[in-house]
PDBQT receptor file of N, H, CA, C and O in Angstrom, charges set to zero:
ATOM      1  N   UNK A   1      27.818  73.620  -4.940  1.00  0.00    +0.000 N 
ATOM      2  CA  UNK A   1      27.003  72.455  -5.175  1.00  0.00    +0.000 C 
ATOM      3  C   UNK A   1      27.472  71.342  -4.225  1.00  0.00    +0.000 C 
ATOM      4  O   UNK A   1      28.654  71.250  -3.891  1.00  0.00    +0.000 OA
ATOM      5  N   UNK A   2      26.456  70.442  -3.771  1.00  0.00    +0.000 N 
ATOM      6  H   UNK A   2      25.496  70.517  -4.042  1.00  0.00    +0.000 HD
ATOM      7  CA  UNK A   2      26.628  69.882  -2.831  1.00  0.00    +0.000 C 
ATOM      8  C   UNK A   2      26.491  67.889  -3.078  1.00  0.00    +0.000 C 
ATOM      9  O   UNK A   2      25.293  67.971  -3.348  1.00  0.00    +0.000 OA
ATOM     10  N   UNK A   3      26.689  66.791  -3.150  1.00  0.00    +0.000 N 
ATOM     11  H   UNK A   3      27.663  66.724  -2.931  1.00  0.00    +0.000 HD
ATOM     12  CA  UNK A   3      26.472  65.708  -2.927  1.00  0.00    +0.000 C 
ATOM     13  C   UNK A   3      25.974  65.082  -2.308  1.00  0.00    +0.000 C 
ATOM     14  O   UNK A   3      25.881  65.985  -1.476  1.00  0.00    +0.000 OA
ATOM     15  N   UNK A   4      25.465  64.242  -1.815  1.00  0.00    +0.000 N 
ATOM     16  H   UNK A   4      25.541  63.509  -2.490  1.00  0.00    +0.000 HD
ATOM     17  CA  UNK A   4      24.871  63.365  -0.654  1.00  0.00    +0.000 C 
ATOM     18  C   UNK A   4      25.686  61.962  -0.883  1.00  0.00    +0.000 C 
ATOM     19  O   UNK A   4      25.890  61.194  -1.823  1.00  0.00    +0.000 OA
ATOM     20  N   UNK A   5      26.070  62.067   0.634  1.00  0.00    +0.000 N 
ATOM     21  H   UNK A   5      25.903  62.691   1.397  1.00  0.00    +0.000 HD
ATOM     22  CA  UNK A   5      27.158  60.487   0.229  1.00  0.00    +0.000 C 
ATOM     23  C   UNK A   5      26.456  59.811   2.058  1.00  0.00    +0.000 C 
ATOM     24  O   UNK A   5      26.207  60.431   3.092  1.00  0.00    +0.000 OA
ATOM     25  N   UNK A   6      26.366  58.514   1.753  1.00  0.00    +0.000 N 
ATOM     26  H   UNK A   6      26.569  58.010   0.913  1.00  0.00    +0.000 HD
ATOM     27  CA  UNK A   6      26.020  58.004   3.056  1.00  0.00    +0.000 C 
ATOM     28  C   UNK A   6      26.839  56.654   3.361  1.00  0.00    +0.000 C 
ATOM     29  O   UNK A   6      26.683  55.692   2.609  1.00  0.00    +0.000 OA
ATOM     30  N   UNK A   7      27.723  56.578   4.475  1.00  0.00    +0.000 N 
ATOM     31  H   UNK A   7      27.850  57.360   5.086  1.00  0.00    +0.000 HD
ATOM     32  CA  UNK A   7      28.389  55.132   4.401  1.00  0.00    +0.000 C 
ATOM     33  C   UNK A   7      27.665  54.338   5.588  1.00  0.00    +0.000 C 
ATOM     34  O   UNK A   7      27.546  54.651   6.772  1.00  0.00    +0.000 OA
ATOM     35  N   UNK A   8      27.149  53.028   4.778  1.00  0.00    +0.000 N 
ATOM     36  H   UNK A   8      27.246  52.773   3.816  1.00  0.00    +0.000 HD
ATOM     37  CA  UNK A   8      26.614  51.840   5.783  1.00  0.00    +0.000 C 
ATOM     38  C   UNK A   8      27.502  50.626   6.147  1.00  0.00    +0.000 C 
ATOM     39  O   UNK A   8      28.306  50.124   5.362  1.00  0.00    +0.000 OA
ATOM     40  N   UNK A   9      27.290  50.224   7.349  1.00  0.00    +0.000 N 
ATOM     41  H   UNK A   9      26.637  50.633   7.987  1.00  0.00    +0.000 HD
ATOM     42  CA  UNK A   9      28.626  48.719   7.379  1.00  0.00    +0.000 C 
ATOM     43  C   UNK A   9      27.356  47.948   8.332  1.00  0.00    +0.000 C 
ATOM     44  O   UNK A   9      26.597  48.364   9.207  1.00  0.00    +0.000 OA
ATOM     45  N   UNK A  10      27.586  46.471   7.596  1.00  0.00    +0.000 N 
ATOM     46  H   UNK A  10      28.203  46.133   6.885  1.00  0.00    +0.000 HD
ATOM     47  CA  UNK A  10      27.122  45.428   7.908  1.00  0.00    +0.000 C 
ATOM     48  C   UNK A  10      28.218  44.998   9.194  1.00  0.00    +0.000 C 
ATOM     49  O   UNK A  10      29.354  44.786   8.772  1.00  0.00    +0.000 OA
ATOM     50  N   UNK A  11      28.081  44.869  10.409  1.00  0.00    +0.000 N 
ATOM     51  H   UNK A  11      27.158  45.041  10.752  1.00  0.00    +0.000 HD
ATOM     52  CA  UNK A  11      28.714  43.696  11.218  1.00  0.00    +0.000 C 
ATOM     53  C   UNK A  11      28.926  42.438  11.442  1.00  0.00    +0.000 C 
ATOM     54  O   UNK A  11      29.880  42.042  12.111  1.00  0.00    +0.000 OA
ATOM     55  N   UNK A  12      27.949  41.582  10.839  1.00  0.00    +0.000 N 
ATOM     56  H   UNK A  12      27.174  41.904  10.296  1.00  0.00    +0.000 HD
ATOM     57  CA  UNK A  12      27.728  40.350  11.302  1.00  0.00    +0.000 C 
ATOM     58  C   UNK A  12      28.763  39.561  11.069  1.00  0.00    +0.000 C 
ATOM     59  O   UNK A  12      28.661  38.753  11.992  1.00  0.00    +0.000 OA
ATOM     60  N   UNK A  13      29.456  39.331  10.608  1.00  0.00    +0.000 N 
ATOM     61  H   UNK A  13      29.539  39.987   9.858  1.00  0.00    +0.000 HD
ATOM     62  CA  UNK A  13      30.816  38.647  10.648  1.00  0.00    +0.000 C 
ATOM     63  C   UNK A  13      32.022  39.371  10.768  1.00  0.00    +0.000 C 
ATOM     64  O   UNK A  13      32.479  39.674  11.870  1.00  0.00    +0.000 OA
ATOM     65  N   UNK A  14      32.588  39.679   9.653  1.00  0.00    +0.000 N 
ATOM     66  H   UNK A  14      32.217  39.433   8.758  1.00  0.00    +0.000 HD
ATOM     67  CA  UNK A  14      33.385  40.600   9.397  1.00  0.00    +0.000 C 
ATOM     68  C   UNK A  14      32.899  42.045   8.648  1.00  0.00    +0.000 C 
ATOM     69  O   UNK A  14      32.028  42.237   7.799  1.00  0.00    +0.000 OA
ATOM     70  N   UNK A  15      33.678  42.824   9.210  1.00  0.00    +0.000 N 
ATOM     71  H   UNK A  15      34.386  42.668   9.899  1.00  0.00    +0.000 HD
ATOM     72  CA  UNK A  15      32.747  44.180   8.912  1.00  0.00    +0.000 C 
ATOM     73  C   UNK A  15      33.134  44.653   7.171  1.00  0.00    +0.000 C 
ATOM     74  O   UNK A  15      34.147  44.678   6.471  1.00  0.00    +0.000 OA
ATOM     75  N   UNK A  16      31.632  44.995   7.002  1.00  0.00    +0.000 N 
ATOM     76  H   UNK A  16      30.809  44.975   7.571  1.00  0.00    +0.000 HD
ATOM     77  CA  UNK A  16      31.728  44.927   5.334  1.00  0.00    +0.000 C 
ATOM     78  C   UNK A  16      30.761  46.101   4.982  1.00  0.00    +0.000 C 
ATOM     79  O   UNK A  16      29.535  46.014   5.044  1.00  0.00    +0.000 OA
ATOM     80  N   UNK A  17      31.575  47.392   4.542  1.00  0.00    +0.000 N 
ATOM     81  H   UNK A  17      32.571  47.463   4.491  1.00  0.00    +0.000 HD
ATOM     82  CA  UNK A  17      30.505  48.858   4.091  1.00  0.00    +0.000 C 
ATOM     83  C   UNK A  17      30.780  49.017   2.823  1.00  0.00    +0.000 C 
ATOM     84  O   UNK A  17      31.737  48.759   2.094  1.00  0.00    +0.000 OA
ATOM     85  N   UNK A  18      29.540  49.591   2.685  1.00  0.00    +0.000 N 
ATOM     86  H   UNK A  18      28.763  49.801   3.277  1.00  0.00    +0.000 HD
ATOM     87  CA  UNK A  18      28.954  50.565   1.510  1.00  0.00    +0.000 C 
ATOM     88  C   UNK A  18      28.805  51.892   1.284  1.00  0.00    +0.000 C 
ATOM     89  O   UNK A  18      28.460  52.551   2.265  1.00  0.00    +0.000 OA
ATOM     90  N   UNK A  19      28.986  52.526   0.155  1.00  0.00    +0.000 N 
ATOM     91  H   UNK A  19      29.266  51.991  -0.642  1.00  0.00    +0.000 HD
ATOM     92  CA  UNK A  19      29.249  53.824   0.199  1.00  0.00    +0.000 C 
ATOM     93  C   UNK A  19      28.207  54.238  -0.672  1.00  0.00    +0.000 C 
ATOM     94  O   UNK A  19      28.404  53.850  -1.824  1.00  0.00    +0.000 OA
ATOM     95  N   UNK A  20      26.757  55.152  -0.453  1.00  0.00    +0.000 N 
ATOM     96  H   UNK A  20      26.597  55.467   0.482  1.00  0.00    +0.000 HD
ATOM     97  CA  UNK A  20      26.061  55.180  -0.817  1.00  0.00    +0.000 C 
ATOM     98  C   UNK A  20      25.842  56.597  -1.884  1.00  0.00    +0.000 C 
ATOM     99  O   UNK A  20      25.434  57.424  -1.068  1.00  0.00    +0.000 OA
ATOM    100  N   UNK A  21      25.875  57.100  -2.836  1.00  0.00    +0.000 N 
ATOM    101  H   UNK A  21      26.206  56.428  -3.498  1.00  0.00    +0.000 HD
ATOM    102  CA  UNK A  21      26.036  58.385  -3.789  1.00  0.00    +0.000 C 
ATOM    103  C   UNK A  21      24.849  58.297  -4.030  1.00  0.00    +0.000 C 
ATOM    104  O   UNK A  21      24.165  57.313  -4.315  1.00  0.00    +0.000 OA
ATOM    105  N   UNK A  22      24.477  59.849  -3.858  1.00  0.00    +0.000 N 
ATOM    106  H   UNK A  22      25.032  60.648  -3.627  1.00  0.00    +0.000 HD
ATOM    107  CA  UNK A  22      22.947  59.918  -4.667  1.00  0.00    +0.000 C 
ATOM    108  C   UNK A  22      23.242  60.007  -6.104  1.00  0.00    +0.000 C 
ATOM    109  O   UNK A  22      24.283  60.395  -6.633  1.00  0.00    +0.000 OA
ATOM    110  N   UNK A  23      22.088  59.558  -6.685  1.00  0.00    +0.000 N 
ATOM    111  H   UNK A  23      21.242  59.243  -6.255  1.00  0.00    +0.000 HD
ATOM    112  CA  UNK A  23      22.214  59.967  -7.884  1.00  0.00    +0.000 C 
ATOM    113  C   UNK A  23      21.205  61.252  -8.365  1.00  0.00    +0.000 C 
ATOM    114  O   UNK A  23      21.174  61.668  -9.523  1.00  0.00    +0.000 OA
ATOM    115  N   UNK A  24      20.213  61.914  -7.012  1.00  0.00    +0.000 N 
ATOM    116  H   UNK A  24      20.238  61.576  -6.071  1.00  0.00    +0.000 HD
ATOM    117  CA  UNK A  24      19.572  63.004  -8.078  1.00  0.00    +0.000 C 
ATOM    118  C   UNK A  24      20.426  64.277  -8.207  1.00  0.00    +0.000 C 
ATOM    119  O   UNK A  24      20.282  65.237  -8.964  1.00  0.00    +0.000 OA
ATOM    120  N   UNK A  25      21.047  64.113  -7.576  1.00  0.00    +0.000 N 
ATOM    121  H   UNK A  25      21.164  63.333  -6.961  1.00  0.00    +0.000 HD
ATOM    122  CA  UNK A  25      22.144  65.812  -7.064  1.00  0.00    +0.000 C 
ATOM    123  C   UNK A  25      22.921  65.932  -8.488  1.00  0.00    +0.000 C 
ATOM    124  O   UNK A  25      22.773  65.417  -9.597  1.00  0.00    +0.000 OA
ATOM    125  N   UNK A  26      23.720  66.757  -7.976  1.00  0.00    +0.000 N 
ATOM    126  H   UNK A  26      23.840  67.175  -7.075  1.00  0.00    +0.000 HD
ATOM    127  CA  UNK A  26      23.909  67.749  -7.223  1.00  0.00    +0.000 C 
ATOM    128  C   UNK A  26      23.192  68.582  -6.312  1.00  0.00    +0.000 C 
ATOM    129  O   UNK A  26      22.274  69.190  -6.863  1.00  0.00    +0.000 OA
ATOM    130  N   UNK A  27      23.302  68.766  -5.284  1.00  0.00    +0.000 N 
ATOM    131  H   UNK A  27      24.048  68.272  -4.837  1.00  0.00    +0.000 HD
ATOM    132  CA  UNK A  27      22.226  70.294  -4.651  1.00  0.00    +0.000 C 
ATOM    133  C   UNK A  27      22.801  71.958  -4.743  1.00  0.00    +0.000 C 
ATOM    134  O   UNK A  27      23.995  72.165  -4.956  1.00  0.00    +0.000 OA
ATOM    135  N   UNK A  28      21.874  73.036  -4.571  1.00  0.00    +0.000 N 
ATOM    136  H   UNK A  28      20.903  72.867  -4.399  1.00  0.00    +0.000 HD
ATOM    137  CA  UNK A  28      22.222  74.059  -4.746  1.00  0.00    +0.000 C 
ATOM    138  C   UNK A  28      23.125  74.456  -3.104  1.00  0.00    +0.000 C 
ATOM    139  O   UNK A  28      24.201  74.989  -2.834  1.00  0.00    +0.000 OA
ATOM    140  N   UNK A  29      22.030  73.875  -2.324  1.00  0.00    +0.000 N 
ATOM    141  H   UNK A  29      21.156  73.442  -2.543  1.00  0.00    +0.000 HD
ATOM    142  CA  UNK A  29      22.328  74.460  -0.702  1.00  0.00    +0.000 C 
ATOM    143  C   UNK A  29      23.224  73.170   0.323  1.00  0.00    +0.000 C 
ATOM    144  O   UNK A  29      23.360  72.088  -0.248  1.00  0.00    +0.000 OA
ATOM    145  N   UNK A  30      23.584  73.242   1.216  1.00  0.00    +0.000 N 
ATOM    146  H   UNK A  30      23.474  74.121   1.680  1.00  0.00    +0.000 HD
ATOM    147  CA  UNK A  30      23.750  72.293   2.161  1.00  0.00    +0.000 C 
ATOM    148  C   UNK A  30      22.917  71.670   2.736  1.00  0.00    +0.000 C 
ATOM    149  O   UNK A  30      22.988  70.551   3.244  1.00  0.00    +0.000 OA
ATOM    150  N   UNK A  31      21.714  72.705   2.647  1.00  0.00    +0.000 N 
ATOM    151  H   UNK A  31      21.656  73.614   2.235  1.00  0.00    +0.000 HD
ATOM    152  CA  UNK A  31      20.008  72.483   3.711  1.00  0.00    +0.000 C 
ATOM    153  C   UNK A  31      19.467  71.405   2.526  1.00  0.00    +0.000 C 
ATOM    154  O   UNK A  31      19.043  70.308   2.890  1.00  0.00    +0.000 OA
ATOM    155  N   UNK A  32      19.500  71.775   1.040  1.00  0.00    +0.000 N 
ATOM    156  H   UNK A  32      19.844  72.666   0.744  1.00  0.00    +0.000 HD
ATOM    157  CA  UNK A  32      19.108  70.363   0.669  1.00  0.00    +0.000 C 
ATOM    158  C   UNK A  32      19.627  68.471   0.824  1.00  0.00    +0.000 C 
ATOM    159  O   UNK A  32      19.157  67.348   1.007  1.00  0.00    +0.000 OA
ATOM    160  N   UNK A  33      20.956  69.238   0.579  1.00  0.00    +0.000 N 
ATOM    161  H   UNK A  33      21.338  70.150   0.430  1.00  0.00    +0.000 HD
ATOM    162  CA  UNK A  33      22.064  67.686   0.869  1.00  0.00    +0.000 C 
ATOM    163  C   UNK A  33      21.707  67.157   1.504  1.00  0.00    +0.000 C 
ATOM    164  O   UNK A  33      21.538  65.973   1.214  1.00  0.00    +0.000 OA
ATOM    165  N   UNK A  34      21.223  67.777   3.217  1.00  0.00    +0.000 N 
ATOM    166  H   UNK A  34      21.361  68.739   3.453  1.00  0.00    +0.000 HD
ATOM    167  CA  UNK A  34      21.309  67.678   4.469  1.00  0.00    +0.000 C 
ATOM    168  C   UNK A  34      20.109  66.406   4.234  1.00  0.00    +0.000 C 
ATOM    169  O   UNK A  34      20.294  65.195   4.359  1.00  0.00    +0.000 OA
ATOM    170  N   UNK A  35      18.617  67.247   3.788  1.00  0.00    +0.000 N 
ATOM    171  H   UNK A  35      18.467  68.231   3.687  1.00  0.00    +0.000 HD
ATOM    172  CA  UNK A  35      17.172  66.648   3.664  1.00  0.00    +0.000 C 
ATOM    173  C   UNK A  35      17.472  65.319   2.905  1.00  0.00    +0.000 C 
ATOM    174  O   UNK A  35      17.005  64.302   3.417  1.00  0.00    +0.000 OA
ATOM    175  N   UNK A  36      18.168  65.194   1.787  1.00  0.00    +0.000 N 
ATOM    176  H   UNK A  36      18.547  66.020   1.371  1.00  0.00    +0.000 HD
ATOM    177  CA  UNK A  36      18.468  64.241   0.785  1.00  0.00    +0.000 C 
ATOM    178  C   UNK A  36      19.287  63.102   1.550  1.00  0.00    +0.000 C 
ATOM    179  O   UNK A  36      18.877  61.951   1.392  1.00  0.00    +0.000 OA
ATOM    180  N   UNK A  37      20.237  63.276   2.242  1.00  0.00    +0.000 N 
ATOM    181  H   UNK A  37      20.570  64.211   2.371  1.00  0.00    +0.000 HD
ATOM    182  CA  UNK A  37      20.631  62.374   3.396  1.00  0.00    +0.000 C 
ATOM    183  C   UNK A  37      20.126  61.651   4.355  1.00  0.00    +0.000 C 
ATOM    184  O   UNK A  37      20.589  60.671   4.939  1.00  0.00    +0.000 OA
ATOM    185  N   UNK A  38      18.518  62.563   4.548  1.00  0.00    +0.000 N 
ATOM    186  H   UNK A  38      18.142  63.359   4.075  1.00  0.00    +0.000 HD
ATOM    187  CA  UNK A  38      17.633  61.593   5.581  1.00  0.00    +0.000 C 
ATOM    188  C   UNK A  38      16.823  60.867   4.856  1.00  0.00    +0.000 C 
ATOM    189  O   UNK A  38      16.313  59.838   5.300  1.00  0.00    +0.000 OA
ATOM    190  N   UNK A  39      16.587  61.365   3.527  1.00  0.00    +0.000 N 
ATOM    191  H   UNK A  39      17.001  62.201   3.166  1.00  0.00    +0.000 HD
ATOM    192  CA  UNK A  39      15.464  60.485   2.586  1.00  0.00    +0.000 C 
ATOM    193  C   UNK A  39      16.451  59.016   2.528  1.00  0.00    +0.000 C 
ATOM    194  O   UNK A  39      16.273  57.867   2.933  1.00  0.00    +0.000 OA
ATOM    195  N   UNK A  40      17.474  59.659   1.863  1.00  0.00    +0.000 N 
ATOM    196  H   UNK A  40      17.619  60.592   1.533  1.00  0.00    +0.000 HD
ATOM    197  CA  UNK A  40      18.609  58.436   1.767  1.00  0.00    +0.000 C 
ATOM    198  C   UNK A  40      18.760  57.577   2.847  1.00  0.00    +0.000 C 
ATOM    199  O   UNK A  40      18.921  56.376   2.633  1.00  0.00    +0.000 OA
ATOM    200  N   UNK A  41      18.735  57.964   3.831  1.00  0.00    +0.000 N 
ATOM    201  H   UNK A  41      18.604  58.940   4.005  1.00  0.00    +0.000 HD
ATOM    202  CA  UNK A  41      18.979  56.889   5.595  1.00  0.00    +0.000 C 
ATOM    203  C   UNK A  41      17.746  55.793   5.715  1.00  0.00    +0.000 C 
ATOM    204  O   UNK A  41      17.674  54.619   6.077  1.00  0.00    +0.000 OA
ATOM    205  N   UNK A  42      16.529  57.084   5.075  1.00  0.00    +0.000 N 
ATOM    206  H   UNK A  42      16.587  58.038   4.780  1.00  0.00    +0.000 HD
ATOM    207  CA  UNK A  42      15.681  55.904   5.545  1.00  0.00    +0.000 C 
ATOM    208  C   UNK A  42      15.256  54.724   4.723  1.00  0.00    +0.000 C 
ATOM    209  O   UNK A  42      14.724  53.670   5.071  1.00  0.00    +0.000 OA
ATOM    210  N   UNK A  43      15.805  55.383   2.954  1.00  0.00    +0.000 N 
ATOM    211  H   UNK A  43      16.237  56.239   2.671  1.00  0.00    +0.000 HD
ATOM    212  CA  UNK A  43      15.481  54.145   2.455  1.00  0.00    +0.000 C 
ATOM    213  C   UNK A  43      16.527  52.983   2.223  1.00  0.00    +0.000 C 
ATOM    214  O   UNK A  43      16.264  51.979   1.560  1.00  0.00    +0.000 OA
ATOM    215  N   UNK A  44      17.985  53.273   2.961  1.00  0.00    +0.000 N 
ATOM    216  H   UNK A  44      18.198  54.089   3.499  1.00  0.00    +0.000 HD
ATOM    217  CA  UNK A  44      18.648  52.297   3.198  1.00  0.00    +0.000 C 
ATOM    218  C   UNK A  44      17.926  51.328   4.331  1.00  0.00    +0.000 C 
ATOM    219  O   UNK A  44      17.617  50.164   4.075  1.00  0.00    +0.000 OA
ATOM    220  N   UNK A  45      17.777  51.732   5.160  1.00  0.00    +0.000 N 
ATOM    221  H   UNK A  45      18.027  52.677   5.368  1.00  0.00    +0.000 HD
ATOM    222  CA  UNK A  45      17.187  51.508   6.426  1.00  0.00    +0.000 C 
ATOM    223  C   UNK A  45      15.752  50.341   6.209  1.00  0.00    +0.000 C 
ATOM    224  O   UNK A  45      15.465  49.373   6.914  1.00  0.00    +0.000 OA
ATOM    225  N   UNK A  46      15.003  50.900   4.907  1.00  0.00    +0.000 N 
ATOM    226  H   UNK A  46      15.236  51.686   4.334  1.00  0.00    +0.000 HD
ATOM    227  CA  UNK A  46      14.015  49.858   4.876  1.00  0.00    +0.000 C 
ATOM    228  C   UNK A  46      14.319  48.900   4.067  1.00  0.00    +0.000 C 
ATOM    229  O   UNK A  46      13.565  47.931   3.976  1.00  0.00    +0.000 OA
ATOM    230  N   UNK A  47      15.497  48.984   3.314  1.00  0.00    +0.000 N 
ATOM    231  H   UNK A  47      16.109  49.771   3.388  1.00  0.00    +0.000 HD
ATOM    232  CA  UNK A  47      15.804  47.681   2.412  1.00  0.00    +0.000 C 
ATOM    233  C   UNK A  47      16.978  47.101   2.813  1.00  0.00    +0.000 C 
ATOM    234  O   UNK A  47      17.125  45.947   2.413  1.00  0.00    +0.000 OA
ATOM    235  N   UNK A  48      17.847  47.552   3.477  1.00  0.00    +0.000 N 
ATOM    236  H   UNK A  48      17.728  48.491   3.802  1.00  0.00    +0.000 HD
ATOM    237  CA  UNK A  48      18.767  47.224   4.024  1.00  0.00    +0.000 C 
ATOM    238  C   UNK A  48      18.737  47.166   5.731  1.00  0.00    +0.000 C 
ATOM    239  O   UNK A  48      19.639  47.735   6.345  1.00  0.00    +0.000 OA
ATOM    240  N   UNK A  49      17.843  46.576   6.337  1.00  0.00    +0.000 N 
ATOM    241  H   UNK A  49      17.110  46.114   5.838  1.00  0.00    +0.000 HD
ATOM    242  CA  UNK A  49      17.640  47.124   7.644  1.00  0.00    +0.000 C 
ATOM    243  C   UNK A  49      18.860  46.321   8.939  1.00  0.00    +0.000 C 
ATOM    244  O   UNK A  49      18.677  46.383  10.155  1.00  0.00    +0.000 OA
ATOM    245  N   UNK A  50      19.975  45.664   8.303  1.00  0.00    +0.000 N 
ATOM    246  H   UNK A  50      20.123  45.614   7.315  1.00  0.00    +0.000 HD
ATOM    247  CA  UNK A  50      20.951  44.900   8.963  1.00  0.00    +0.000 C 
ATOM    248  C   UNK A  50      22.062  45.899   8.865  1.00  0.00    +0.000 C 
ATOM    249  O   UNK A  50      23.058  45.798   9.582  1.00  0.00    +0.000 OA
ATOM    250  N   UNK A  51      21.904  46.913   7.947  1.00  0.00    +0.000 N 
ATOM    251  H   UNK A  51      21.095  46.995   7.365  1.00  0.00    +0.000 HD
ATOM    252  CA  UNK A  51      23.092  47.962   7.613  1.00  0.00    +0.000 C 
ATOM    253  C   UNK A  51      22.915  49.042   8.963  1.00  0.00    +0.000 C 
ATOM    254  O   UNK A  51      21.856  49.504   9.389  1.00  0.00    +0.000 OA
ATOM    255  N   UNK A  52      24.261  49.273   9.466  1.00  0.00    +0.000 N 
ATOM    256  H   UNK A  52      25.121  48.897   9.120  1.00  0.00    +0.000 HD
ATOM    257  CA  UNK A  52      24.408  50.695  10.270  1.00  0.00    +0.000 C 
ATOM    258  C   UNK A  52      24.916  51.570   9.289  1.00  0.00    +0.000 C 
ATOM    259  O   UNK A  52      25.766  51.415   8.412  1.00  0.00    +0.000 OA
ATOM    260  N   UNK A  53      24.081  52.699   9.690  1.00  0.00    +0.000 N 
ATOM    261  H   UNK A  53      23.391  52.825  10.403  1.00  0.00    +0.000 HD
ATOM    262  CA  UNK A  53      24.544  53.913   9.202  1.00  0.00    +0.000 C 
ATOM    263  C   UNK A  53      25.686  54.364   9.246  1.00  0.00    +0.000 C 
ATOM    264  O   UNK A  53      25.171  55.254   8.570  1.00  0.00    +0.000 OA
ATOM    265  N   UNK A  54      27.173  54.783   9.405  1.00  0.00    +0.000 N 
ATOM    266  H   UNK A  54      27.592  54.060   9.954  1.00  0.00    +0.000 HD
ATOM    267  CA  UNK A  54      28.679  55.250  10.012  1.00  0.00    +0.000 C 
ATOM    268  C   UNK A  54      28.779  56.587   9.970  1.00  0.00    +0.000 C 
ATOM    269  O   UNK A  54      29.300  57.255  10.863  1.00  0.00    +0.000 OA
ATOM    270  N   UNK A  55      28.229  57.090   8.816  1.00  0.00    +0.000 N 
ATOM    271  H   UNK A  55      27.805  56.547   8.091  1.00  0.00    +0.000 HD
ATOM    272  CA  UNK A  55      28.913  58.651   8.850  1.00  0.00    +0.000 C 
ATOM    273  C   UNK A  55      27.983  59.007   7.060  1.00  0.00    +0.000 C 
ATOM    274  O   UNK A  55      27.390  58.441   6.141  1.00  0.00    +0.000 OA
ATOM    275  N   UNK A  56      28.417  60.245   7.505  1.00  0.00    +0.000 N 
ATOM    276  H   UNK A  56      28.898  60.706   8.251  1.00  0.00    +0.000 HD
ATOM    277  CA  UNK A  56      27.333  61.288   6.310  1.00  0.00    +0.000 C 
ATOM    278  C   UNK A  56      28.160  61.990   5.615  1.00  0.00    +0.000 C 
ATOM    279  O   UNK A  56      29.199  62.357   6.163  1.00  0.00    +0.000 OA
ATOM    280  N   UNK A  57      27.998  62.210   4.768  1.00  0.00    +0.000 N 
ATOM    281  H   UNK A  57      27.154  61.912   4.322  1.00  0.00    +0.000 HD
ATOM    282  CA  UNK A  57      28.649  63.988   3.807  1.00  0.00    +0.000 C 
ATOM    283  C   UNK A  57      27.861  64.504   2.917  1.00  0.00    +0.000 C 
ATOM    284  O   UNK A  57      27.102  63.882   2.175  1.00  0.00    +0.000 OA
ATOM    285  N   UNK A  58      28.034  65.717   2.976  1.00  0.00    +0.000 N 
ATOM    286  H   UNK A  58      28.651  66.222   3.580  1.00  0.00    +0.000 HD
ATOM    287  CA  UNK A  58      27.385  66.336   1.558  1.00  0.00    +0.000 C 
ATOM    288  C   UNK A  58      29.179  67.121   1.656  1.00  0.00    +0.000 C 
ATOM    289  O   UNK A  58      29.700  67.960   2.391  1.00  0.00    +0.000 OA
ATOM    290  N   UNK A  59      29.663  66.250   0.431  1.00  0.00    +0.000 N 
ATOM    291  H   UNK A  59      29.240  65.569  -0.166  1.00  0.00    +0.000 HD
ATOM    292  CA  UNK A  59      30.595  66.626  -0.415  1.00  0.00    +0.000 C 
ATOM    293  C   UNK A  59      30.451  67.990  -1.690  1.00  0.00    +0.000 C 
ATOM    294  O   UNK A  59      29.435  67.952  -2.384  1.00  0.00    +0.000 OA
ATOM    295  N   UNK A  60      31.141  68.769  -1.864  1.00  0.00    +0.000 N 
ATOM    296  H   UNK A  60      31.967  68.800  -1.300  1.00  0.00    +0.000 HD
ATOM    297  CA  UNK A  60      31.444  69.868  -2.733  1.00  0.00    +0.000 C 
ATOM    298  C   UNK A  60      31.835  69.272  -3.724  1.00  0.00    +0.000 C 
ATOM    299  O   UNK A  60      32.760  68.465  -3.820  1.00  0.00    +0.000 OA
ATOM    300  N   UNK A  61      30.926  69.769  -4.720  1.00  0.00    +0.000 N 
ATOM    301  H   UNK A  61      30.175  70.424  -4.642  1.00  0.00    +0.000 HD
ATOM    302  CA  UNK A  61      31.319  69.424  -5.991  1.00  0.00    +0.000 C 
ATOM    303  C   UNK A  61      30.928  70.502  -7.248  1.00  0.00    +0.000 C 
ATOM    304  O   UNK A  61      30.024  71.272  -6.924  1.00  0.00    +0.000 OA
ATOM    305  N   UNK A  62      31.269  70.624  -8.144  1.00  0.00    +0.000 N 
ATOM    306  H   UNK A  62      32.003  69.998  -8.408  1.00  0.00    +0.000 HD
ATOM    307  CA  UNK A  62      31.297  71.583  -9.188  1.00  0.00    +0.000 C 
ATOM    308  C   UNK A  62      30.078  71.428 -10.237  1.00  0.00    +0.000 C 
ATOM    309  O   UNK A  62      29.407  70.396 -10.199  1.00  0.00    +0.000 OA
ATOM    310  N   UNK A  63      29.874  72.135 -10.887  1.00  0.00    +0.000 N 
ATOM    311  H   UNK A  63      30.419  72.973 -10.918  1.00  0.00    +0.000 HD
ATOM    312  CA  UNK A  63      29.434  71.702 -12.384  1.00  0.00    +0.000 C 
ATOM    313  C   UNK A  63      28.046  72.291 -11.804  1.00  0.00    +0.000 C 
ATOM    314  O   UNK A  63      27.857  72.808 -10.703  1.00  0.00    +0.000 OA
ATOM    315  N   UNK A  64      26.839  71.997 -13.183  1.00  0.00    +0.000 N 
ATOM    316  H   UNK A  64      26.992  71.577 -14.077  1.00  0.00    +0.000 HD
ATOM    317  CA  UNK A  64      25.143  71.984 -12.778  1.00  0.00    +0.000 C 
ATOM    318  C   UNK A  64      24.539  70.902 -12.017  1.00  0.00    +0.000 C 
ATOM    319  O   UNK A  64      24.855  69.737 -11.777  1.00  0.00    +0.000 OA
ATOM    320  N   UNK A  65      23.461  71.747 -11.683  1.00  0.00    +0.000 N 
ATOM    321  H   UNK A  65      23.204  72.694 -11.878  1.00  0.00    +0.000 HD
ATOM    322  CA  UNK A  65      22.340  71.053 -11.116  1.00  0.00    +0.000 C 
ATOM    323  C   UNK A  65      21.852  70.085 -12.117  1.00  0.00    +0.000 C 
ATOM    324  O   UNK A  65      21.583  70.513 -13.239  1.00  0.00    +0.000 OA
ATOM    325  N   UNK A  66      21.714  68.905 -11.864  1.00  0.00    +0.000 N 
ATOM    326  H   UNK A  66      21.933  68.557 -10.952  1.00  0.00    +0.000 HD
ATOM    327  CA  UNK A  66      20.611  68.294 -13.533  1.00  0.00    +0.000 C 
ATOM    328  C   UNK A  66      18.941  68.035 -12.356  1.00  0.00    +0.000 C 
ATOM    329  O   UNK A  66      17.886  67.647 -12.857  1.00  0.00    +0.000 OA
TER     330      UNK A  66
């Protein structure tokens, strides 16, 4: 089972990130995480559009799917 984690950092002064967790996951595959990471980019991206993206994971994690 897989996570979707996305970290964003604001620059404009001093640099200040966010660490973004999905909340529908777990996933079964990596290929979903993967998809769930771009849904996730872009809707940081339209509400947060001063945020850079830094880095991605789909983290391993245990337990069910809900």
């Amino acid at each position: 089972m897989f996570t979707a984690l996305v970290l964003a950092c604001a620059f404009i002064d001093a640099p200040k990130c966010l660490q973004f967790e999905d909340t529908r996951g777990p996933y079964r595959t990596e290929e979903q995480c993967i998809e769930r990471i771009s849904e996730m980019i872009g809707n940081i991206r339209e509400i947060s559009p001063y945020l850079t993206i830094v880095d991605t994971k789909c983290s391993t994690t245990s337990g069910q799917q809900t």
